[in-house]
C-alpha positions in Angstrom: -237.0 -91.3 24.1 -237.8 -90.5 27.9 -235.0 -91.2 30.8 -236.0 -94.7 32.6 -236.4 -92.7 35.5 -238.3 -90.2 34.7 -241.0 -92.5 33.2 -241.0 -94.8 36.3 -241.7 -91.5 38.8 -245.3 -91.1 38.9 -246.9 -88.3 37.9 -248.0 -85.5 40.1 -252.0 -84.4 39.7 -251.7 -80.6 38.0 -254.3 -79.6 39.4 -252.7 -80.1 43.8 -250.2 -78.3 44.9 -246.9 -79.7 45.9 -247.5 -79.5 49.6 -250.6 -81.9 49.0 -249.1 -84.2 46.6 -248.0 -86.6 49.3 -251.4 -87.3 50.6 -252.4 -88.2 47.7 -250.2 -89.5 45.0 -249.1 -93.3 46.6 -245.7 -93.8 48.2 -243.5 -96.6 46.0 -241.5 -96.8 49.0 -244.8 -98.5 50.8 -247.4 -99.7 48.5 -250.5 -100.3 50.1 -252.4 -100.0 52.9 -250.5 -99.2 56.4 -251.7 -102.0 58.6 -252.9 -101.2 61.9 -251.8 -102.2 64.9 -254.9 -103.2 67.8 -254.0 -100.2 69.9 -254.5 -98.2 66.4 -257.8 -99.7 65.7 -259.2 -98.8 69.7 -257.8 -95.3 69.5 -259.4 -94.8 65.9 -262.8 -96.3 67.2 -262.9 -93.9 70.0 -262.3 -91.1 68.2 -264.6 -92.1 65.5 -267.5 -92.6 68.9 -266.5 -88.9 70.3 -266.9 -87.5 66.7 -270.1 -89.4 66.3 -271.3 -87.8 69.8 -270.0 -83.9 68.8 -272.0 -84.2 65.3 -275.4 -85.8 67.2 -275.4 -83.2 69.9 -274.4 -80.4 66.9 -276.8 -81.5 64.7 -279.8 -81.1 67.6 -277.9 -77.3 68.0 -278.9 -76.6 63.8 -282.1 -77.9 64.6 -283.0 -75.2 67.0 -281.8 -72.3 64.2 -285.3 -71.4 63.0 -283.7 -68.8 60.5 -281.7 -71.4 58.4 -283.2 -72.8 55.8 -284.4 -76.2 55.4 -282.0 -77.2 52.6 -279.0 -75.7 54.4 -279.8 -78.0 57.2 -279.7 -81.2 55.8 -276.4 -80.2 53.9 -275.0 -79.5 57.1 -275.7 -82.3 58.4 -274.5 -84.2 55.6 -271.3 -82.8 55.5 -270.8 -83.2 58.9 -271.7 -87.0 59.1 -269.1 -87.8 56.0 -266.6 -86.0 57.7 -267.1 -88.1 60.8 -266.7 -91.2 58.3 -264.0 -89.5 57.0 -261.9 -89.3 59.9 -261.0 -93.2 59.5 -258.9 -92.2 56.6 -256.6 -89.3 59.4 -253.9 -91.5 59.9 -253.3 -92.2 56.2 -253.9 -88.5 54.4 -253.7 -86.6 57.9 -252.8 -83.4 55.8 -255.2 -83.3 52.7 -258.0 -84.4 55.0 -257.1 -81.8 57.4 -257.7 -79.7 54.7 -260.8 -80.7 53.6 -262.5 -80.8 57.1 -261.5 -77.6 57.4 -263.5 -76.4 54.6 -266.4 -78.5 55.3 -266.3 -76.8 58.8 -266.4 -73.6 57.7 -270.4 -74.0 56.5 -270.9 -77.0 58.5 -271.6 -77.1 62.5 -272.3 -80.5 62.8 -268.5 -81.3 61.2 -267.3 -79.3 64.8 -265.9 -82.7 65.9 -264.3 -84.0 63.1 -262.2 -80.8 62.9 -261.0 -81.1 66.1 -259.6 -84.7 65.5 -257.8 -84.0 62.1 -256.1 -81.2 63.6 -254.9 -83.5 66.3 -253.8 -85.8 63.9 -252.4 -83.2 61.4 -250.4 -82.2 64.7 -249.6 -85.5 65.7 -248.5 -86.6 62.4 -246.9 -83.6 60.1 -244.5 -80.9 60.3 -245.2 -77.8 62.5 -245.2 -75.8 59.0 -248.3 -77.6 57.5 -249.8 -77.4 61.1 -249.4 -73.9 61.1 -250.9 -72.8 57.8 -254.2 -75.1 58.7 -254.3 -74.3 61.7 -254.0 -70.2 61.1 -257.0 -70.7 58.5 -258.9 -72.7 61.2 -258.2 -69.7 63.7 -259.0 -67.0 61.0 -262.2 -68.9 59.9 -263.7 -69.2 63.7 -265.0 -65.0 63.7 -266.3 -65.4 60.2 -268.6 -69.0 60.9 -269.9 -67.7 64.3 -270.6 -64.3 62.6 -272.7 -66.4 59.8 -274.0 -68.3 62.4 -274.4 -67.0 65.9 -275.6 -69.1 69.0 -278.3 -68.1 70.4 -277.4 -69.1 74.1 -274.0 -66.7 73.8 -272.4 -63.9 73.4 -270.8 -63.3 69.8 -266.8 -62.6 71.8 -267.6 -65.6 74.0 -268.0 -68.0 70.9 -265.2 -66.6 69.1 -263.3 -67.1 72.5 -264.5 -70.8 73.2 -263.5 -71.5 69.6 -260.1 -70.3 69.7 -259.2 -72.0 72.4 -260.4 -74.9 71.7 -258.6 -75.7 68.8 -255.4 -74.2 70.4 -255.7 -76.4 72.8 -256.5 -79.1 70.5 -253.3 -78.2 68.1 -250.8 -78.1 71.3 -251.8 -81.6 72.6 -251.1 -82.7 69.3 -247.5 -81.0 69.3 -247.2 -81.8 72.8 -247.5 -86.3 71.2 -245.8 -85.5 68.5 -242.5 -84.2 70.6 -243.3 -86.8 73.2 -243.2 -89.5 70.2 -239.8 -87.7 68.6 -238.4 -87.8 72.4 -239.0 -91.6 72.7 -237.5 -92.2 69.2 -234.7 -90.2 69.5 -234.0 -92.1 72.8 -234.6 -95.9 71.3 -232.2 -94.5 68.1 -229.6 -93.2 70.9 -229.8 -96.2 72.9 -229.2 -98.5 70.1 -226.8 -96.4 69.2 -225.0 -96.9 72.5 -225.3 -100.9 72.1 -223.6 -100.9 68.8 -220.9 -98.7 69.9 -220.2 -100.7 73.0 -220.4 -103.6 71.2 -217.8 -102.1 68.2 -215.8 -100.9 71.2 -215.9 -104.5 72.9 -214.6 -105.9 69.3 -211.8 -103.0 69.6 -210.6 -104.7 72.6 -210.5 -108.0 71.6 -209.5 -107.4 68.5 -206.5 -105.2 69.8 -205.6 -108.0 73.1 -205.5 -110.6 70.3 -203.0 -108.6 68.1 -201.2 -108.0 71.4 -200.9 -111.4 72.2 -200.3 -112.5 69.0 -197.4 -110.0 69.0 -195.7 -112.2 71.9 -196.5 -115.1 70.5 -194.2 -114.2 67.4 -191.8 -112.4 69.6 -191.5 -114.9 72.1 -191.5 -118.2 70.1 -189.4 -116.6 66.7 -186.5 -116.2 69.2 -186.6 -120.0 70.5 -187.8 -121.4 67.4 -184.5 -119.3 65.6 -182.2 -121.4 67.9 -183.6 -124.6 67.3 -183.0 -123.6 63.6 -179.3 -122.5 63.8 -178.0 -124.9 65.8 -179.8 -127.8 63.6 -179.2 -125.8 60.5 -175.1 -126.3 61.6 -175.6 -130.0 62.6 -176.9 -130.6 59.0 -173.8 -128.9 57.3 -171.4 -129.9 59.4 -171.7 -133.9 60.6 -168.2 -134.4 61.0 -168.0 -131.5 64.0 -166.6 -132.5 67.1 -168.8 -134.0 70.1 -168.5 -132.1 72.5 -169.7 -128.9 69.4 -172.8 -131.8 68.7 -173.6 -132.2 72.2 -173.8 -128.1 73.2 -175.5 -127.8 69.7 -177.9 -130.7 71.0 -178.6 -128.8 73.9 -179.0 -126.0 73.2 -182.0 -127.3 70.7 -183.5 -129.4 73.3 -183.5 -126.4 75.9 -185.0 -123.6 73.4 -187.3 -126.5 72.1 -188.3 -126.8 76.4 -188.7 -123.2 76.2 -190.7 -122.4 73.6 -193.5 -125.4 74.0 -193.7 -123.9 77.7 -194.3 -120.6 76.3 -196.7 -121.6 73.7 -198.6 -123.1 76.8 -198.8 -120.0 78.2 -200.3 -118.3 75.6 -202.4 -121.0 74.7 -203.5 -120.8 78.1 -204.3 -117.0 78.1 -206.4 -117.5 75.2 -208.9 -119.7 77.0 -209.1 -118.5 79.9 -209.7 -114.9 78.2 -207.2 -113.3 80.3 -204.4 -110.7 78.7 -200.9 -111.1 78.0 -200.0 -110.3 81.9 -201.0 -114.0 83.0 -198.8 -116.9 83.4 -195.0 -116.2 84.5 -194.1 -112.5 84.6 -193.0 -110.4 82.0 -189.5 -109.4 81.6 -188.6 -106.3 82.6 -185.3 -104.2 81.3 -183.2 -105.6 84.3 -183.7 -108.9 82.3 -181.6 -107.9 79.3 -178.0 -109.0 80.3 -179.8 -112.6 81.0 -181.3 -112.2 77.1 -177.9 -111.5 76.2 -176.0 -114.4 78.1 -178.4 -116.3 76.4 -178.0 -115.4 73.1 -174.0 -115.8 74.2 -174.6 -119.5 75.2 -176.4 -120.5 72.2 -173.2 -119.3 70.1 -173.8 -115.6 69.5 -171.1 -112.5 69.7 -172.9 -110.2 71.8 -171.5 -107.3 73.4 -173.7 -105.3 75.7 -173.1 -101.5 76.5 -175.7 -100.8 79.4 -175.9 -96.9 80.1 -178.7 -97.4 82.5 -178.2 -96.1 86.5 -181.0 -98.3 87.9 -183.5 -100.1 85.1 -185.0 -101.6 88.0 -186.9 -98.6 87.9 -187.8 -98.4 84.9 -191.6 -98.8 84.7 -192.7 -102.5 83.5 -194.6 -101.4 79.9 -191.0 -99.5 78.7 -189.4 -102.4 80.0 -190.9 -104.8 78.3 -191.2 -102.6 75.5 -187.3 -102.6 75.2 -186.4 -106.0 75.8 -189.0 -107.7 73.2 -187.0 -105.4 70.7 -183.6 -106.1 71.7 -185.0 -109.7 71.9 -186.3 -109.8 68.0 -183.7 -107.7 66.6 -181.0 -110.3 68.3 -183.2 -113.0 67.0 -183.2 -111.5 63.4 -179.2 -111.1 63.2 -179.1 -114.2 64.9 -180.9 -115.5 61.3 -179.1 -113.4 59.1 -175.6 -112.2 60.5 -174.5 -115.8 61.9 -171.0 -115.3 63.6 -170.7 -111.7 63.4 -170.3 -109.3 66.5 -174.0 -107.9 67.6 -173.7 -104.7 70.1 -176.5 -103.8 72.3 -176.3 -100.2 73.8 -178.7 -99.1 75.8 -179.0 -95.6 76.9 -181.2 -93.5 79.0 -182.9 -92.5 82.2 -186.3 -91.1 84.1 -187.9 -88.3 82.4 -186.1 -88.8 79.4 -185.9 -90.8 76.9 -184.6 -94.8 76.7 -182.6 -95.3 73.0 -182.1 -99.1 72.5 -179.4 -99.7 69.1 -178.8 -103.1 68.0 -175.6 -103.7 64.8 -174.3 -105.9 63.7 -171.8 -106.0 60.7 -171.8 -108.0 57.9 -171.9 -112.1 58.1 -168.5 -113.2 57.9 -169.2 -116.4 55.7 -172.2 -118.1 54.1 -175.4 -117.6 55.8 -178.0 -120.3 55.3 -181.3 -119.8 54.6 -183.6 -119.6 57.6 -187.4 -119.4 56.4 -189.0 -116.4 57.9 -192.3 -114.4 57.6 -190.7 -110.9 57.5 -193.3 -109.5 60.0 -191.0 -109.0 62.8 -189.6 -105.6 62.0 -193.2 -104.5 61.3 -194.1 -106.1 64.6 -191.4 -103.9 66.8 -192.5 -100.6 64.6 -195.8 -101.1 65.9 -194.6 -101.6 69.8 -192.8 -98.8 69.4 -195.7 -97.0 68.3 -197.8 -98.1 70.8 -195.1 -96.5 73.4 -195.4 -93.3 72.1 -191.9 -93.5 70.4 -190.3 -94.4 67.5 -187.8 -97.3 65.7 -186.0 -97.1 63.0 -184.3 -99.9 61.1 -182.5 -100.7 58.0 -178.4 -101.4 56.2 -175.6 -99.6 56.8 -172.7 -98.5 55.3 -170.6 -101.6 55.8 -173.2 -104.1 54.8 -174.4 -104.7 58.0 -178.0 -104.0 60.0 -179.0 -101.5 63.0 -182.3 -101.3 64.9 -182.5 -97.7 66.5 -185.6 -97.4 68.8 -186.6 -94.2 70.9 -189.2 -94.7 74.2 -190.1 -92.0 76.1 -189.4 -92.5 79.9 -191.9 -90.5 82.0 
């Protein structure tokens, strides 16, 4: 039984060789005609009207041969008038025909004109391969025709002359197009090229300023939204506490509660007004720690701070933001899952080195309630770190407790 495939492939004529094929076997990939456009159908009528006027003033040339014969005449002038109808089919078979005008001119004078325009358009339209084969037979045939036939009015090296360059002439303005035509295209596909790549590069962006700001966003609001949490989390399990416990815990709720629906404003606001994460109230900066850390203290939190830092006024504003949304998520997560236990901070480092930020904690002293969470933060302060050009490392320790190690170069 034959392969699918091979029965659906059309069969190529034995008796044309493979370089021919094309021209005339039809393409699956366009059946049909190729429609032409009305600048196609003007620039095919002209040169079907200049063929038409080469064959007229070469057929009065064959009647001035007295030495041809009769019958030889009117086949040339046969042959040369269905080659000039046959130059309507160039754009469609440009090689095949090529090749067949080619032979017709070899015995025909008044098919001079219809030569010239299928080696334009076998030029124009093909490989420089095909192009050169025809062409070379064109060239080699010229001595032999005008040695058959020999004008009267001219020399025998004049003709031969006239005829070669003539169709050289002819075949380079049809290169010459053809590279013209290759140039354009090349510079439409480069062009569009350029468009989609800006346009991937623009969805980069945006796609990378969203994941920044929705990076704050969880950084930012998991740290207030963790204290309203806690502190609520304790009212629930313990409603007998004292008042004056009830009212800090109350407070504290109803500050990070302030907090956290002014920054949600801001980012809110950054998103419609297309602007990056840099708008609204500035960005903390390393000198802000200690206040992260007296906040954390107010809420309720053990937090020790071990600054090794000369100046971090100087430390440049990316590494110091850098460090504090770490120091800020990492207090946030023992905050959620150490409750009562000492957190140390110890920050080390200074210019043209490196700045190492450690956050541990032991492990909880009691019972640690569960605090719903969506386990991206870690993942989140790998990936700022990583943006920084440094590293973080996190995970348990010995003693049952957590520590987040991150490394940020200092130029």
């Amino acid at each position: 039984m034959r392969d699918e495939t091979t029965a659906a492939r059309p069969r190529r004529r034995w008796w044309l060789p493979a370089a021919l094929a094309d021209e005339f076997e039809p393409d699956p990939a366009r059946p049909g005609r190729v429609r032409r456009t009305t600048r196609d159908w003007v620039v095919d009528v002209c040169c079907f009207l200049v063929v038409c006027l080469f064959a007229a003033a070469d057929a009065a040339s064959v009647g001035r041969e007295h030495d041809l014969p009769g019958w030889f005449a009117v086949l040339d002038q046969v042959l040369g008038w269905l080659a000039c109808g046959a130059v309507w089919l160039r754009r469609r078979w440009p090689l095949g025909l090529a090749v067949a005008v080619v032979a017709v001119g070899t015995v025909s004078n008044t098919a001079g004109g219809a030569v010239l325009v299928v080696l334009f358009s076998l030029a124009v339209h093909r490989p420089f391969r095909y192009v050169a084969w025809v062409g070379g037979a064109q060239l080699a045939l010229i001595p032999l025709f005008y040695w058959l036939r020999p004008d009267p009015g001219t020399s025998f090296g004049a003709s031969v002359a006239f005829g070669l360059i003539l169709i050289l002439s002819v075949i380079g303005w049809g290169m010459f197009v053809r590279a013209k035509r290759e140039l354009v295209r090349s510079l439409r596909d480069r062009a569009r090229r350029a468009e989609t790549e800006a346009r991937l590069r623009a969805a980069q962006a945006q796609r990378a300023a969203r994941e920044e700001i929705a990076r704050e966003m969880h950084d930012v609001l998991a740290h207030r939204l963790t204290l309203l949490s806690v502190h609520a989390g304790a009212l629930e399990f313990r409603p007998d506490a004292p008042r004056a416990d009830v009212a800090r815990a109350a407070g504290v709720i109803r500050a990070s509660a302030h907090e956290a629906l002014q920054d949600l404003r801001e980012i809110i606001g950054v998103l419609r007004t297309g602007g990056d994460e840099e708008a609204g109230r500035p960005q903390p900066t390393l000198a802000a720690l200690p206040e992260l850390v007296a906040e954390c203290r107010a809420a309720g939190m053990r937090v020790e701070l071990d600054q090794q830092v000369a100046d971090p006024e100087r430390a440049p504003a990316g590494l110091g933001r850098t460090a504090y949304r770490i120091a800020q998520e990492a207090l946030t997560n023992a905050r959620k899952h150490a409750p009562g236990a000492l957190v140390t901070v110890t920050l080390t480092g200074a210019p043209g080195g490196d700045l190492t930020l450690a956050v541990c904690n032991p492990a909880p002293p009691g019972e640690v309630p569960e605090v719903p969470g969506s386990g991206q933060g870690l993942i989140g302060l790998g990936e700022r770190a990583l943006l920084a050009g440094g590293t973080l490392l996190s995970g348990p320790t010995d003693d049952g407790g957590f520590e987040v190690f991150a490394r940020l170069p200092w130029a």
